[in-house]
N, C-alpha and C positions, 0 to 999 in steps of 0.2 A: 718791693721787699721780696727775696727769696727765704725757704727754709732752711735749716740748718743743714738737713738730709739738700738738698741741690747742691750746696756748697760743696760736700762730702765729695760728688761725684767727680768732681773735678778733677784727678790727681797731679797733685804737683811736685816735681821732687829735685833735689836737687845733683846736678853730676859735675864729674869735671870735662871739662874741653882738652880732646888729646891733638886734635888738629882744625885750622884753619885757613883756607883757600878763599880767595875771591870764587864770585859764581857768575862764569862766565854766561853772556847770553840775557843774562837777567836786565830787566827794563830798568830797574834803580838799584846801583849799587847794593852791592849785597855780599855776602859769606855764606860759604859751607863749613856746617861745624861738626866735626865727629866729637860725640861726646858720650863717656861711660858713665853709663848710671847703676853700675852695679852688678852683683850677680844676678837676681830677679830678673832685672828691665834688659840689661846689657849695654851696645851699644848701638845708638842711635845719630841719625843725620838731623840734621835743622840748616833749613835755609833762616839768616838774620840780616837784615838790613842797618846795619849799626856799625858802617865803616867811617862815620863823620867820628864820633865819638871814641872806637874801639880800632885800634892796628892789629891785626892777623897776628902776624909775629909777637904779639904780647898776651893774646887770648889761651894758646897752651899752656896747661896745669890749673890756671882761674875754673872757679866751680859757676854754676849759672844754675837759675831754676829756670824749670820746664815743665809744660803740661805733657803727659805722657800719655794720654789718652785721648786725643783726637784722632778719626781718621787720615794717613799719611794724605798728603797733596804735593800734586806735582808742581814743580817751578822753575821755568827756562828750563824743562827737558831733566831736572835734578825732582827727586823725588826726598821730600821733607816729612822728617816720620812724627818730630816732636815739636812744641810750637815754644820757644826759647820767650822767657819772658824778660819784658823794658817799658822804660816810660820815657816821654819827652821831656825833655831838658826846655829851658826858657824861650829855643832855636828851633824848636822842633826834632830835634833830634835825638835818636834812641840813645837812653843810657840800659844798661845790661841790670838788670836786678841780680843779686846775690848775695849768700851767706857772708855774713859779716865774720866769722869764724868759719874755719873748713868743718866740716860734717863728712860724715859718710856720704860713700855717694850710694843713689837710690834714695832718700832719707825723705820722710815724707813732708812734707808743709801743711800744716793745720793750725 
């Protein structure tokens, strides 16, 4: 069990996706996603591995949540600022978490 204060520290928020790219280099399929989270946050990169489930081509304008507060990490040479959140599907495979209705982007999840 954690506190409610741990939970807090988390930030999660939600933006939209203005662009994605496969990420060349990388060991297992994957995307670069440039995604704006607002005026506050801005914009931000995320490497995501969710090319079984998700097309590039159909990820521009879709919102996504993200934790915005992780130290960035590098990956294949691409530096990942946000960590894009998903859960496996019945195949193992990433499905993309998102607002069921658009929100502002920035918007906090609590």
């Amino acid at each position: 069990m954690i506190a409610f204060d741990d939970f807090l520290k988390v930030d999660v928020r939600a933006g939209t996706i203005l662009d994605a790219q496969p990420l060349e280099g990388a060991r297992k399929p994957a995307y670069k996603l440039r995604i704006d989270f607002g005026p506050e946050i801005g914009e931000k990169m995320s490497s995501a591995r969710i090319t079984v489930r998700h097309r590039a081509e159909d990820l521009p304008g879709s919102q996504v949540c993200a934790v915005v507060n992780f130290p960035p990490k590098r990956i294949a040479g691409f530096t990942s600022e946000v960590l894009v959140l998903g859960m496996d599907d019945e195949h193992g495979n990433v499905v993309l978490i998102r607002p069921q209705f658009n929100v502002p982007n920035g918007s906090r999840l609590y």
